[in-house]
DRENVODREN-981996 format. One record per atom (N, C-alpha, C, CB): residue in three letters; z, y, x. Coordinates in steps of 0.05 Angstrom, whole numbers. Each point is the difference from the previous one (the first is absolute). Glycine has a CB too. Example, Ala and Ser with C-alpha at 12.3 -4.5 7.8 and 13.67 -1.06 7.14 Angstrom:
<lotis>
code,Z,Y,X
Ala,156,-114,264
Ala,0,24,-18
Ala,0,24,18
Ala,25,-23,-38
Ser,-39,44,31
Ser,1,24,16
Ser,14,22,-15
Ser,-43,-13,24
</lotis>
This chain:
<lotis>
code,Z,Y,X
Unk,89,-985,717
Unk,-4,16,-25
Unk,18,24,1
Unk,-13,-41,-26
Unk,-4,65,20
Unk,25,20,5
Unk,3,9,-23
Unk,-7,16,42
Unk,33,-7,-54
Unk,11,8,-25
Unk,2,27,1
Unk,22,-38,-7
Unk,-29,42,-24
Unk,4,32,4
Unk,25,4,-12
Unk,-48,16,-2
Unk,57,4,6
Unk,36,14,-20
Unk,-15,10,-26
Unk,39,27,46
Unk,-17,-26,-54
Unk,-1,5,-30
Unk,-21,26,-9
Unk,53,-19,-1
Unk,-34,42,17
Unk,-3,18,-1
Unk,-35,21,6
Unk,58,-21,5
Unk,-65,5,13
Unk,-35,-5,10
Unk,-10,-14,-24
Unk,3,-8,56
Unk,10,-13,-62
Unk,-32,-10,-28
Unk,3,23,-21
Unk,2,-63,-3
Unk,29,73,-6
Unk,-5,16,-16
Unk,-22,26,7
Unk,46,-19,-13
Unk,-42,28,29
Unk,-14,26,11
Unk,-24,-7,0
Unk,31,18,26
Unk,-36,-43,-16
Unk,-32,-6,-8
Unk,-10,5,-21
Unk,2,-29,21
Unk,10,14,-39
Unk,-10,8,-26
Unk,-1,29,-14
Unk,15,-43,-1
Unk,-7,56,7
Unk,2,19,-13
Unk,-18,25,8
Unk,42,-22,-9
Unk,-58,37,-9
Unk,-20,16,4
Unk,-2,4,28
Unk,6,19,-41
Unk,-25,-12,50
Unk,-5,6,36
Unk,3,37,1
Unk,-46,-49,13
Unk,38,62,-29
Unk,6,31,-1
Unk,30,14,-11
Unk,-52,-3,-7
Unk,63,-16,-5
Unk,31,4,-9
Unk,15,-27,9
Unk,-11,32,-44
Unk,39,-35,43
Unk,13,-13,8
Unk,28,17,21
Unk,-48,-34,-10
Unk,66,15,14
Unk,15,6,18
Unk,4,1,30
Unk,6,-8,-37
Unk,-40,3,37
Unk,-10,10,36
Unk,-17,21,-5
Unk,-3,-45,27
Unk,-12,46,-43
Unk,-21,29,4
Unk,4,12,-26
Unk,-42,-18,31
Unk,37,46,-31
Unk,7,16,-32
Unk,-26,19,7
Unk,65,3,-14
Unk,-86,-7,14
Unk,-37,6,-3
Unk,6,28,-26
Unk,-32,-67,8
Unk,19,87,-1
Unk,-9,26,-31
Unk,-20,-20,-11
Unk,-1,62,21
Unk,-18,-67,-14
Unk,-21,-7,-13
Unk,0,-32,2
Unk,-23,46,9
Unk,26,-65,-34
Unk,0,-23,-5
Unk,-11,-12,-33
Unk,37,9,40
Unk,-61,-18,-32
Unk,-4,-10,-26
Unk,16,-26,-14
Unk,-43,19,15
Unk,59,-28,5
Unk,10,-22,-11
Unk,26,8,-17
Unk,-21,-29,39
Unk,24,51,-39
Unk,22,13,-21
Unk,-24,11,-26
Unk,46,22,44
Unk,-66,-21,-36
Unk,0,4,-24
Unk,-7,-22,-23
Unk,-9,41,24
Unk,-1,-58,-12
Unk,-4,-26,-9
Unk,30,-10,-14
Unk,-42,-9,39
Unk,58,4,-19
Unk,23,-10,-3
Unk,17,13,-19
Unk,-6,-13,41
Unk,7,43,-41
Unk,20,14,-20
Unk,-26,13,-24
Unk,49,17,44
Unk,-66,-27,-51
Unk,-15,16,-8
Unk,2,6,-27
Unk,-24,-12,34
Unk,43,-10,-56
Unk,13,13,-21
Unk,23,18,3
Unk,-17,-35,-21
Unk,34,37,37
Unk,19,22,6
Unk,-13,28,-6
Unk,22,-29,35
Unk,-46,31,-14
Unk,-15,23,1
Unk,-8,4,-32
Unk,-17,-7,54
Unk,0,-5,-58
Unk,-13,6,-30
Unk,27,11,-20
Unk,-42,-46,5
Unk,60,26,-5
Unk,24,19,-15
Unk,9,20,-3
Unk,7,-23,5
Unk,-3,29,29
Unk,4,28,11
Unk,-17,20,-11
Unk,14,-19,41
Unk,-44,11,-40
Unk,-19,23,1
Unk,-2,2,-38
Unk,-34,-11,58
Unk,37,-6,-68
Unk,-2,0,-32
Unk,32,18,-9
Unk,-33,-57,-5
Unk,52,51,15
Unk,20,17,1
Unk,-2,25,1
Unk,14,-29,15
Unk,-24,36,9
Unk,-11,27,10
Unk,-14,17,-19
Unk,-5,-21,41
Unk,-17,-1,-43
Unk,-13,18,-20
Unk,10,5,-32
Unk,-35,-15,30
Unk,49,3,-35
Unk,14,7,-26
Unk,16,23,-1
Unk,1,-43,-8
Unk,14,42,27
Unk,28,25,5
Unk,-24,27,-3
Unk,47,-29,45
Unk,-62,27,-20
Unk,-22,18,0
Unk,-8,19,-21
Unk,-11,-33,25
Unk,-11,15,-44
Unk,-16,5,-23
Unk,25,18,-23
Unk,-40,-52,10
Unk,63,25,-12
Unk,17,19,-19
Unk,13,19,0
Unk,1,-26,-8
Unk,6,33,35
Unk,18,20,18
Unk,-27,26,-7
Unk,34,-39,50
Unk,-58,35,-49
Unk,-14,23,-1
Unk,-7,9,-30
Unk,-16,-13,46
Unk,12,-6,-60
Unk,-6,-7,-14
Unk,25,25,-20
Unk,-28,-56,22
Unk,58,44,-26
Unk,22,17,-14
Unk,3,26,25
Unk,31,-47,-32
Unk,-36,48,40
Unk,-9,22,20
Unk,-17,31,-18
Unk,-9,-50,41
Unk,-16,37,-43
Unk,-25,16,-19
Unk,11,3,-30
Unk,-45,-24,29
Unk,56,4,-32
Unk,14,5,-37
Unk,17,18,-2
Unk,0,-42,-14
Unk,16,43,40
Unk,27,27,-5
Unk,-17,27,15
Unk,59,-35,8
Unk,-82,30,7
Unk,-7,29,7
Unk,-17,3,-18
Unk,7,4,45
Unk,-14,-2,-51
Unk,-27,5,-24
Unk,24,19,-19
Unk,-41,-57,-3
Unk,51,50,-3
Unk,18,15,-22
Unk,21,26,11
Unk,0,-51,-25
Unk,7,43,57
Unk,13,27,17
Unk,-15,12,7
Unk,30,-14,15
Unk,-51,11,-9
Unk,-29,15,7
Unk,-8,20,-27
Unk,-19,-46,33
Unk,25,38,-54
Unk,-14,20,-24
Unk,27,12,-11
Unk,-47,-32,-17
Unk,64,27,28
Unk,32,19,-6
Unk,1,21,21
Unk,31,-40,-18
Unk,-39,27,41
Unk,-3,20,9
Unk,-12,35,0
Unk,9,-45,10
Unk,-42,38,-11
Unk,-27,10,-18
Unk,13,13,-17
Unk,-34,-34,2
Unk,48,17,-19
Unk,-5,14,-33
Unk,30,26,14
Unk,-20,-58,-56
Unk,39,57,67
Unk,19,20,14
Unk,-4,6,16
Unk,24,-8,-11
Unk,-30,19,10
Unk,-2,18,25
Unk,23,4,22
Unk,-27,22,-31
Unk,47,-11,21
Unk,21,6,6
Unk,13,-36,15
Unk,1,52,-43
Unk,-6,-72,33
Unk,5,-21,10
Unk,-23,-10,20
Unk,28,-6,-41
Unk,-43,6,44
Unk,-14,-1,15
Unk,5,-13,33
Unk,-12,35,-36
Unk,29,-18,48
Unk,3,-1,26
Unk,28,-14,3
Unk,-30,42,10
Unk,43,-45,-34
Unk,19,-12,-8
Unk,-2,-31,9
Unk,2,36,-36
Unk,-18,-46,25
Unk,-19,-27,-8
Unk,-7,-11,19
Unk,-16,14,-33
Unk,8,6,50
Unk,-19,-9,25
Unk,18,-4,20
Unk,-41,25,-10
Unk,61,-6,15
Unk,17,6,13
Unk,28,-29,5
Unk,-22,54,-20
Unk,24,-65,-3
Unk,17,-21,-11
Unk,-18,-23,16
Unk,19,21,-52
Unk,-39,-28,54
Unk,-15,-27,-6
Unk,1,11,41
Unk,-40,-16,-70
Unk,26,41,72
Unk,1,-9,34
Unk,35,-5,6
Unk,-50,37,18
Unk,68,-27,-25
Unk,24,-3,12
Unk,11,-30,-7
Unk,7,54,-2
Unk,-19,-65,-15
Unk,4,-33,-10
Unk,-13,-21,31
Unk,-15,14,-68
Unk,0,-6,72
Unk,-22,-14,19
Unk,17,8,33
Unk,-57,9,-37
Unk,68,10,45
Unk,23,2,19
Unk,15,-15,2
Unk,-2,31,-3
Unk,10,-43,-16
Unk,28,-27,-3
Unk,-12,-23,8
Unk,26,14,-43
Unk,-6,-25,75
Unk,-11,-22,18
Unk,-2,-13,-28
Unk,22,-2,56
Unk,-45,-24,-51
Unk,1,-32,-13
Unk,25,-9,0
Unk,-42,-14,16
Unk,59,15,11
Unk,19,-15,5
Unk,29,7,-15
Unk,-29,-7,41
Unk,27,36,-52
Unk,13,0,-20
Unk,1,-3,-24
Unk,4,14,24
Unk,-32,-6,-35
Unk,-5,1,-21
Unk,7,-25,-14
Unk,-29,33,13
Unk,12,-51,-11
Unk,2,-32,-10
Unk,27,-7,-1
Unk,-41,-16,22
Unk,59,10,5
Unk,30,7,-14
Unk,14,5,-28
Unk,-8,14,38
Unk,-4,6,-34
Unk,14,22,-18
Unk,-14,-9,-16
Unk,14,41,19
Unk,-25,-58,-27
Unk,-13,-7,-39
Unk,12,-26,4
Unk,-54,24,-16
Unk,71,-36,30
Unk,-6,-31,-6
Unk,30,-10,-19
Unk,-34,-11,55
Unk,49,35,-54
Unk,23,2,-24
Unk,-9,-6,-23
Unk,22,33,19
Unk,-52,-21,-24
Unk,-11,11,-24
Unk,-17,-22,-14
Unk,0,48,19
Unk,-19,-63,9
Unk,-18,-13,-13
Unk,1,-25,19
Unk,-28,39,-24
Unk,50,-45,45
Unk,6,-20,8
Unk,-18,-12,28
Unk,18,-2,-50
Unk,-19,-17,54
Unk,-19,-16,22
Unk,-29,-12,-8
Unk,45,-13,19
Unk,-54,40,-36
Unk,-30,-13,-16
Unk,-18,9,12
Unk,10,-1,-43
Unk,-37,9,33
Unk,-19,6,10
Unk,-7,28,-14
Unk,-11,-49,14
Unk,36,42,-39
Unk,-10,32,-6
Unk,21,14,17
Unk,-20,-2,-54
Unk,31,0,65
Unk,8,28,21
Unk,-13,9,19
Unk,35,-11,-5
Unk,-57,-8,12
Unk,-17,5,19
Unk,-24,21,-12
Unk,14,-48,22
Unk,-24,34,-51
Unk,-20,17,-9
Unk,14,26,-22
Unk,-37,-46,8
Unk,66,51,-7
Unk,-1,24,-2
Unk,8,18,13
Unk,-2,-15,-26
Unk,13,6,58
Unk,4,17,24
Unk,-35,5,11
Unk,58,-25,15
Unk,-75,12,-18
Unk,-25,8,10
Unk,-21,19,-23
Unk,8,-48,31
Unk,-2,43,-59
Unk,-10,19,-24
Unk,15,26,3
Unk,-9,-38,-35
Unk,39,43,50
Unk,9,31,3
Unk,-15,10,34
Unk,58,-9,-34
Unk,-63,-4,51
Unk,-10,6,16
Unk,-42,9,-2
Unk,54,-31,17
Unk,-64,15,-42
Unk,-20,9,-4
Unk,-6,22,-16
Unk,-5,-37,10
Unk,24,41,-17
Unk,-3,25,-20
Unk,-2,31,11
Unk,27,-30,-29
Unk,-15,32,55
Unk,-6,15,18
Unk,-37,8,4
Unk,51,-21,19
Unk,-65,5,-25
Unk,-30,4,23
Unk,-8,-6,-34
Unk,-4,-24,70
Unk,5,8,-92
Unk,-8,-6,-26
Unk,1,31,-11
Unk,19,-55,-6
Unk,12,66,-3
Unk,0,22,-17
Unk,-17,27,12
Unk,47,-21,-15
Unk,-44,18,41
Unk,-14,27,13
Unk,-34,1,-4
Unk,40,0,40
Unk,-40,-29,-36
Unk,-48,-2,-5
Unk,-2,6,-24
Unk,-21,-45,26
Unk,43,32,-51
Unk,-14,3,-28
Unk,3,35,-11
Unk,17,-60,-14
Unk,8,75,27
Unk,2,26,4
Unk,-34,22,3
Unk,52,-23,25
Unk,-47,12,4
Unk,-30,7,15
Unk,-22,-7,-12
Unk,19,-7,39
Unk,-30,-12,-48
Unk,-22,-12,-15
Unk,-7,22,-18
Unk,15,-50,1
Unk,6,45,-19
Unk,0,25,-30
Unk,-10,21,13
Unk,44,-9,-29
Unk,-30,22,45
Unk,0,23,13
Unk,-29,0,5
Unk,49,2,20
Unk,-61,-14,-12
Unk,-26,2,14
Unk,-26,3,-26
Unk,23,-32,48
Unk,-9,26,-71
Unk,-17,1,-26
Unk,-16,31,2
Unk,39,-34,-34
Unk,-62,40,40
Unk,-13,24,-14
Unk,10,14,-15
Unk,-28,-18,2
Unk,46,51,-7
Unk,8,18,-28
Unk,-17,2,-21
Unk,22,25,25
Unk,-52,-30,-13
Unk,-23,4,-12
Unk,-3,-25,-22
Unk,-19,26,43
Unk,21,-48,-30
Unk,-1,-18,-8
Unk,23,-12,-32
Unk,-22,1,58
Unk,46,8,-58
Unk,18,5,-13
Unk,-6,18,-23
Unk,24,-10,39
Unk,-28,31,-35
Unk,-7,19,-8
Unk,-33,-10,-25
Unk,31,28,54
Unk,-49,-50,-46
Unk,-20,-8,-4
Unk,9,-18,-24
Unk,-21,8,48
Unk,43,-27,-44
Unk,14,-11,-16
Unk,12,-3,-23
Unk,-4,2,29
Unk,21,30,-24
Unk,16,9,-23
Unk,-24,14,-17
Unk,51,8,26
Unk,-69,8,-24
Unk,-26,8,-11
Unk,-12,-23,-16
Unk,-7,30,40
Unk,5,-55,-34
Unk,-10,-16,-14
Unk,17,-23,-11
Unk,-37,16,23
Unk,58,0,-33
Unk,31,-10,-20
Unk,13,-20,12
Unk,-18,7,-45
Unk,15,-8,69
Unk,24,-20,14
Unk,29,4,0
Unk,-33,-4,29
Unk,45,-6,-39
Unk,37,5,-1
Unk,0,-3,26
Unk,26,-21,-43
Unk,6,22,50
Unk,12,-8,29
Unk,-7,-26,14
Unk,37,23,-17
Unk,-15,-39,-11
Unk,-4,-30,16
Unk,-33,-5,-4
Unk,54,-25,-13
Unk,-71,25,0
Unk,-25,-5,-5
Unk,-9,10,21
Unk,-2,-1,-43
Unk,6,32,53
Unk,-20,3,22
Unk,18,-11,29
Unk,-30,46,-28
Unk,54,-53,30
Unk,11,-8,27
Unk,-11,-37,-2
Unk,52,44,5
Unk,-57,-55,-18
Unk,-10,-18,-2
Unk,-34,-22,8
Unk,42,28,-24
Unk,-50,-9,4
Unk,-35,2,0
Unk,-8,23,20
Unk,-5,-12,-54
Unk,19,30,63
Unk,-21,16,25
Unk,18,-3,16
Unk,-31,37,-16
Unk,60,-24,27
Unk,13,1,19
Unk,-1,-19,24
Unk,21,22,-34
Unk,-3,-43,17
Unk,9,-21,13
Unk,-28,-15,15
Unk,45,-3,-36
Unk,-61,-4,21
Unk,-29,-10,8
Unk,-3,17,30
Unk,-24,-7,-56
Unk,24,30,52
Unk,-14,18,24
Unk,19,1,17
Unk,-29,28,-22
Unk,43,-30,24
Unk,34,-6,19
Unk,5,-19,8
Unk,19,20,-18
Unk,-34,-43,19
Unk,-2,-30,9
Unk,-1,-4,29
Unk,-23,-10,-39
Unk,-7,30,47
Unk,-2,-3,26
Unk,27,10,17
Unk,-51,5,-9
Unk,58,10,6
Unk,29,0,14
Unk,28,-3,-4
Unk,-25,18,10
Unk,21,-38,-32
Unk,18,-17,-15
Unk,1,-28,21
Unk,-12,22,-54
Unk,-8,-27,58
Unk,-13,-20,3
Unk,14,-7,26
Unk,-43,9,-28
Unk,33,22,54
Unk,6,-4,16
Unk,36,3,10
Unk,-55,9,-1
Unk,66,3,-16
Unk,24,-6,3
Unk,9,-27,5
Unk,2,36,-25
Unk,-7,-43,-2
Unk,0,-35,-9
Unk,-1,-28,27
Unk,-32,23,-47
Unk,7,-9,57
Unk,-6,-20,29
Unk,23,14,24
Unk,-63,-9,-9
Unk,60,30,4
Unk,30,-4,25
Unk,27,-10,-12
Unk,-17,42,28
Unk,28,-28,-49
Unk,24,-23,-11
Unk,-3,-28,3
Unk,7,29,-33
Unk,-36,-40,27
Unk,6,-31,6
Unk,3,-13,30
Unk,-26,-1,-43
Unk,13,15,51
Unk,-2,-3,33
Unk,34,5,10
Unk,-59,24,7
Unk,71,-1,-10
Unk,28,3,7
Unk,5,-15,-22
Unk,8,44,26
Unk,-9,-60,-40
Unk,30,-18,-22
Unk,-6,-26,17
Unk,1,18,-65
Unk,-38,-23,73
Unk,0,-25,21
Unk,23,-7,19
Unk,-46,10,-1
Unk,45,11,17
Unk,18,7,22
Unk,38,-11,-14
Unk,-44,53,21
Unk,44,-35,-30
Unk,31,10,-10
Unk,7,-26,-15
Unk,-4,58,-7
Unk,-16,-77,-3
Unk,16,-26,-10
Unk,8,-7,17
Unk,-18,-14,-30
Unk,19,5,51
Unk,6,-20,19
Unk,31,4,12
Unk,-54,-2,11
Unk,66,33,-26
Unk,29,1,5
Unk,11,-21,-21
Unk,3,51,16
Unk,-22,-52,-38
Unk,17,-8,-20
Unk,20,-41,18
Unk,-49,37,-52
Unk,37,-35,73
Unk,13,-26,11
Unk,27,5,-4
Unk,-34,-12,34
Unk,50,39,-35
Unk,25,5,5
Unk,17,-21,-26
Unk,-12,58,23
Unk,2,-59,-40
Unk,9,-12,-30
Unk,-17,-16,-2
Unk,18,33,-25
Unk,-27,-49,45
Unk,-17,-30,-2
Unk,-30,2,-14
Unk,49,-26,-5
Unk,-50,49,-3
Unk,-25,4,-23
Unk,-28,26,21
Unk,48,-3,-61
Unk,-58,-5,83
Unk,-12,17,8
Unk,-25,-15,15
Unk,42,33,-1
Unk,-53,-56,-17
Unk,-19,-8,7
Unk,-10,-18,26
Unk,3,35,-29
Unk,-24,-21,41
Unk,-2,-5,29
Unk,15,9,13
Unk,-34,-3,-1
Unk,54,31,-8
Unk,22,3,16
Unk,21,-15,12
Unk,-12,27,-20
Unk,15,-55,-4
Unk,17,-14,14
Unk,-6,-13,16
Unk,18,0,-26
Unk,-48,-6,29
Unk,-6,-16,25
Unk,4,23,30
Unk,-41,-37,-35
Unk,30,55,31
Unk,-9,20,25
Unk,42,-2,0
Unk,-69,43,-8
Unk,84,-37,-2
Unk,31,5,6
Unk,8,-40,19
Unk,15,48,-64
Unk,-18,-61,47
Unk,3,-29,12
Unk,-8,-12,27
Unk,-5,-2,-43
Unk,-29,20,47
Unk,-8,7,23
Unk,11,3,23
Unk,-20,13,-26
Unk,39,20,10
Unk,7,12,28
Unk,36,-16,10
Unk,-36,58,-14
Unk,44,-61,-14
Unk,27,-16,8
Unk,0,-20,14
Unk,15,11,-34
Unk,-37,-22,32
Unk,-1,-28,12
Unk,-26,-7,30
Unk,19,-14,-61
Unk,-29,48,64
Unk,-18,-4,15
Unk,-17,-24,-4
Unk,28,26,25
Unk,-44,-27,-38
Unk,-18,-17,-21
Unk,-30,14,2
Unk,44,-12,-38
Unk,-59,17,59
Unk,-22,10,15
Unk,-17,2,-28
Unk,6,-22,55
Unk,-14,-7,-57
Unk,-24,-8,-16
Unk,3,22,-33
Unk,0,-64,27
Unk,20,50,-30
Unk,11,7,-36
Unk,-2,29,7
Unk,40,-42,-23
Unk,-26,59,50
Unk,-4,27,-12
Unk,-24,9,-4
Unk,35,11,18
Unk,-51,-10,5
Unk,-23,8,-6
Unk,-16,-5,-23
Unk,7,0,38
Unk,-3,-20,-44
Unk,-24,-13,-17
Unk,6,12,-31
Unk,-5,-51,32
Unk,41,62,-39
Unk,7,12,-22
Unk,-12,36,12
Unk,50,-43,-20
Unk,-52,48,35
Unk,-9,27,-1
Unk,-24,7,0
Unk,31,6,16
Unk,-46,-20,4
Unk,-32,-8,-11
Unk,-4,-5,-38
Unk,-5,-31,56
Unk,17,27,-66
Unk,0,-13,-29
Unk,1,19,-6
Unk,17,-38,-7
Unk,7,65,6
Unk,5,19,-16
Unk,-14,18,15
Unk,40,-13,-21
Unk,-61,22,43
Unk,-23,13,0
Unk,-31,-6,-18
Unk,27,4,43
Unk,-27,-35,-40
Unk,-20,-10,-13
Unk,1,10,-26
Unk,-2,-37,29
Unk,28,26,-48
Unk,6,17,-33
Unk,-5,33,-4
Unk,41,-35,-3
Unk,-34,47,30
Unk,-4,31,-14
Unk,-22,6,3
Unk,38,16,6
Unk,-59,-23,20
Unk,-26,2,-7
Unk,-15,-9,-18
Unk,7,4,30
Unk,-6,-32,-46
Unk,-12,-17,-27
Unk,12,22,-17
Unk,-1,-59,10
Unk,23,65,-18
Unk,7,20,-25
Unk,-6,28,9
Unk,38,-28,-18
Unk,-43,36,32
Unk,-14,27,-2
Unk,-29,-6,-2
Unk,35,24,27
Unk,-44,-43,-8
Unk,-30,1,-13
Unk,-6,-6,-38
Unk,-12,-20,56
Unk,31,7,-56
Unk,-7,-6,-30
Unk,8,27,-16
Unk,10,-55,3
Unk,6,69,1
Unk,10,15,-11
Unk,-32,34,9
Unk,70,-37,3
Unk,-87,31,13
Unk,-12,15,2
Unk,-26,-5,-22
Unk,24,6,48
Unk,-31,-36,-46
Unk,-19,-11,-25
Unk,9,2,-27
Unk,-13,-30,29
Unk,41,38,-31
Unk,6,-1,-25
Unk,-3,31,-14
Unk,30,-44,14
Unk,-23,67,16
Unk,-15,27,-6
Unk,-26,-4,1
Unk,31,27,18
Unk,-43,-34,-8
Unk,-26,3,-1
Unk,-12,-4,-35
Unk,1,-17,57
Unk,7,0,-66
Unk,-2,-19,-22
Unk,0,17,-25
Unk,24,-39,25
Unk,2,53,-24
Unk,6,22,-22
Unk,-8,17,7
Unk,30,-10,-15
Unk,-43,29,35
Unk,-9,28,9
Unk,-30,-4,-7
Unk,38,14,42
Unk,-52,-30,-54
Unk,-34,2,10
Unk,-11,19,-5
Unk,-8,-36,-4
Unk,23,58,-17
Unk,-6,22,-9
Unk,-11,24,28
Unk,38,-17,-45
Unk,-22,14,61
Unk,0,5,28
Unk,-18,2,24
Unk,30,-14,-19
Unk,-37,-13,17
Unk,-39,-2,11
Unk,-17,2,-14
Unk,4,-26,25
Unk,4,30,-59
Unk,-26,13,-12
Unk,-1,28,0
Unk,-3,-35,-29
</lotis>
């Protein structure tokens, strides 16, 4: 009867595509095996995401029409939000965690100053793209300010509101995954765990994940223009 060592039955057992003889990219038995890790990760992800863009659009919407309404500020505004988006990740987050500690809101408000860059400039542009005619059509038929930036402007400024919108979410996809630096970056911590530990399966399978998310949220985010514009194909 021949005996095996210890160390062979263990290895037996243990996944055939991972383990401490083979480290496989592609293994379903990780995903099976870790497959609530993942879900966490990706539910994570997507939270930082949505909210990060989300207080993102709430503070540009309002620098975007300060801008507009000054002129003189204008380039000011714009000028501020691109030079915000220059500052590595790797400092930035740092530098808030005095403020707001080892949470997740440092993550989603180092990624809401980085969207505001590509946010304040579309909702800028959008306006901009409004018809004089059209304005002009407005105030003729007793529209105030906010009444007509509301009911005509903003409406007609969507489409490239819109498209701003899908690239901010696409780059906040991306740019969570620093948030691993402060434990809060989603699939980032897996794709970082990955590489520290040369962990084949887990990396890939977290970056595959955070391609799969920015394509599902931009498509949705295209149905959701579609949805409000029908004015558009009529």
């Amino acid at each position: 009867m021949t005996l095996l060592a210890p160390h062979t039955v263990r290895a037996a057992s243990e996944p055939s595509c991972y383990s401490r003889l083979v480290n496989h990219w592609v293994c379903p038995s990780y995903w099976h095996d870790r497959g609530g890790e993942l879900r966490s990760a990706l539910v994570q992800h997507l939270e930082i995401t949505v909210v990060a863009v989300a207080l993102g659009m709430v503070v540009a919407i309002p620098l975007a029409l300060l801008a507009r309404r000054l002129g003189w500020l204008r380039q000011g505004v714009l000028g501020l939000t691109t030079a915000l988006y220059t500052v590595p990740s790797l400092a930035l987050f740092p530098l808030l965690v005095p403020f707001t500690g080892l949470t997740m809101t440092t993550v989603v408000i180092g990624l809401a100053v980085y969207a505001l860059t590509i946010l304040v400039r579309a909702v800028v542009d959008g306006l901009d793209a409004v018809p004089p005619d059209v304005r002009d059509a407005a105030d003729g038929l007793g529209y105030g300010p906010v009444r007509r930036l509301a009911r005509i402007e903003l409406p007609l400024a969507v489409p490239v509101i819109l498209a701003g919108l899908r690239v901010a979410t696409v780059s906040t996809v991306a740019l969570t995954t620093v948030g691993s630096l402060v434990a809060y970056g989603g699939l980032g911590n897996l794709i970082a765990d990955g590489v520290r530990t040369d962990f084949r399966a887990e990396l890939l399978s977290a970056a595959v994940l955070c391609v799969v998310l920015a394509v599902v949220l931009d498509i949705v985010l295209v149905l959701a223009g579609r949805a409000v514009t029908g004015w558009r194909r009529a």
